[in-house]
C-alpha positions as CSV (number, residue, x, y, z in Angstrom):
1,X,0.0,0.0,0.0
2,X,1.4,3.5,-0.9
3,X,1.3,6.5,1.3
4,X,-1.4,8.3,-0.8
5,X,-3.6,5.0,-1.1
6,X,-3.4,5.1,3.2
7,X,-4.2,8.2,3.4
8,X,-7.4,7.7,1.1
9,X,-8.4,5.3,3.3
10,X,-9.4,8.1,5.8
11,X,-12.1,9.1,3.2
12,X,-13.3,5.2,2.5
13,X,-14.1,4.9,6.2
14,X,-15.6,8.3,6.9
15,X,-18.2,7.4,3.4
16,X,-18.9,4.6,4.9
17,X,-19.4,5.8,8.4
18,X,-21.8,8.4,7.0
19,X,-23.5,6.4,4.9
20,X,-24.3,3.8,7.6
21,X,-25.0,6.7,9.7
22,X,-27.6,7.7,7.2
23,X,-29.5,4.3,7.6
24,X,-29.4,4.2,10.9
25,X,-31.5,7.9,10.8
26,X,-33.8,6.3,8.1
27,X,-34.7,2.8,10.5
28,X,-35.4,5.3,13.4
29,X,-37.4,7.6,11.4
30,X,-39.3,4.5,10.1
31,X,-39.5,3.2,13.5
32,X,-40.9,6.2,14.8
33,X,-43.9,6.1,12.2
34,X,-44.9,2.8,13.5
35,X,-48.2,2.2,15.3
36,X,-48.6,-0.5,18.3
37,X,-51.8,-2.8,17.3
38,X,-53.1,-4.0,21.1
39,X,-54.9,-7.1,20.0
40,X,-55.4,-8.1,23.9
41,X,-53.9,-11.9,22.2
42,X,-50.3,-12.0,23.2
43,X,-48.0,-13.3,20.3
44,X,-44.9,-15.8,21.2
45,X,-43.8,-17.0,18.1
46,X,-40.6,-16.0,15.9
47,X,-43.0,-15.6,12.9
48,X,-45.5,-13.7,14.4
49,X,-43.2,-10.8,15.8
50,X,-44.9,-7.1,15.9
51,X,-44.0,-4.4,13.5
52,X,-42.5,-2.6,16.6
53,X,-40.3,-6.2,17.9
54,X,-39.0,-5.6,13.7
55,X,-38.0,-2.5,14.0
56,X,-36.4,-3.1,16.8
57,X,-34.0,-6.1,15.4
58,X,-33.6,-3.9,12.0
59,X,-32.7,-1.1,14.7
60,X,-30.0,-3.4,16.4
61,X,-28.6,-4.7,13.1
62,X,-28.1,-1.2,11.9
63,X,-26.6,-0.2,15.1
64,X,-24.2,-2.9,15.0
65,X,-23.0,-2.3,11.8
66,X,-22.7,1.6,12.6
67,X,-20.5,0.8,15.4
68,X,-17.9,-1.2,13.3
69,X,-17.6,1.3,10.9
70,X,-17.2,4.1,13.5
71,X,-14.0,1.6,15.3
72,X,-12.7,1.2,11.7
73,X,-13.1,4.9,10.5
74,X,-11.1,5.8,14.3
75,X,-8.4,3.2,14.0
76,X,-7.7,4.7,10.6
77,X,-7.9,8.4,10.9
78,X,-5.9,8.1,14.3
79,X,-3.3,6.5,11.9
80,X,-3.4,8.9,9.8
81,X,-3.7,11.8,12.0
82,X,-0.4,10.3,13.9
83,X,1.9,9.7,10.8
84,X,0.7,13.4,9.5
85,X,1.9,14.7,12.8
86,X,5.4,13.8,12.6
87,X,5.3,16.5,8.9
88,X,7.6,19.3,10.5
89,X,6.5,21.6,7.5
90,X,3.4,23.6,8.8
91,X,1.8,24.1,5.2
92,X,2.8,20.6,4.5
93,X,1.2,19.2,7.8
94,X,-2.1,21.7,7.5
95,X,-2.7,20.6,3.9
96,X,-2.6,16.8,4.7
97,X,-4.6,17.8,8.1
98,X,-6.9,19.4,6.3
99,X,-7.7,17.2,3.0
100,X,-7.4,14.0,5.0
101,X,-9.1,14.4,8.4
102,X,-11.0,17.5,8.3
103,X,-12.0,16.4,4.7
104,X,-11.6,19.8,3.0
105,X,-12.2,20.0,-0.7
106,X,-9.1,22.1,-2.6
107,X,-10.9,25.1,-3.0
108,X,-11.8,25.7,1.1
109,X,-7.6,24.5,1.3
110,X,-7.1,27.2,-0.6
111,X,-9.0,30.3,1.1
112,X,-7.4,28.9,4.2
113,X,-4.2,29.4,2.8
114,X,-5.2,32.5,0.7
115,X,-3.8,30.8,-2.3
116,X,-5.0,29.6,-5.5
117,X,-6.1,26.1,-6.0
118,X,-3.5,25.2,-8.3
119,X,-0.8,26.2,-5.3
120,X,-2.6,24.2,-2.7
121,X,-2.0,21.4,-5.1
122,X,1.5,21.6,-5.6
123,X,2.4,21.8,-1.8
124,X,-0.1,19.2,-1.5
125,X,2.4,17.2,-4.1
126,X,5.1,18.0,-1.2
127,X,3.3,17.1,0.9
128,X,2.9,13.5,-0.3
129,X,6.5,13.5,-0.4
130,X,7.1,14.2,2.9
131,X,5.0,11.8,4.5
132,X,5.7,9.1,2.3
133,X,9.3,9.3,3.9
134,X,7.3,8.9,7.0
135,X,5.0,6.2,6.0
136,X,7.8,4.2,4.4
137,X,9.6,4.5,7.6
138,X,6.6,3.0,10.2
């Protein structure tokens, strides 16, 4: 794995922490809309579960899976976040901070630089440099 393909990883995990994240609010929002049906019988079997007992699982499931991806997209970025850290160039470190685990597009980079695009690019290119020295190193 190359330096640059690592530090993509950071945006991998956070798509797919967001992404799950977004299920997770559609099952609760579809939870939420469901009405209890009191039919005074009590149900026991597996097949027979209520809509709210369904929910609940789907809930659970989604939950589950949300959690996993939060642990991976943490064990990555706190990779990341250490390996960047040991950049001793400040516009070097800040761009790679920035684009890889505050997950700035190029042209924010740039106002926060007061540069043009095209510059934030090329010290991004530097950038990469630099901590691939790093990364080869760990």
């Amino acid at each position: 794995m190359t330096a640059r393909e690592f530090l993509q990883q950071t945006f991998l995990t956070y798509r797919n922490l967001d992404s799950s994240t977004a299920q997770m609010l559609i099952v609760q929002d579809t939870a939420q809309k469901i009405t209890p049906v009191i039919t005074g019988v009590p149900s026991v079997t597996e097949n027979c579960r209520s809509k709210i007992e369904k929910a609940v699982v789907e809930m659970l499931a989604h939950s589950n899976e949300l959690g996993e991806n939060v642990l991976s997209f943490l064990s990555v970025w706190i990779k990341a976040a250490t390996l960047i850290s040991g950049i001793t160039n400040d516009d070097e470190r800040l761009i790679l901070e920035y684009r890889y685990l505050a997950f700035f597009n190029w042209t924010d980079i740039a106002r926060k630089f007061n540069c043009s695009v095209k510059r934030v690019q090329q010290l991004h290119g530097r950038a990469l440099l630099t901590f691939e020295k790093i990364f080869s190193e760990k």
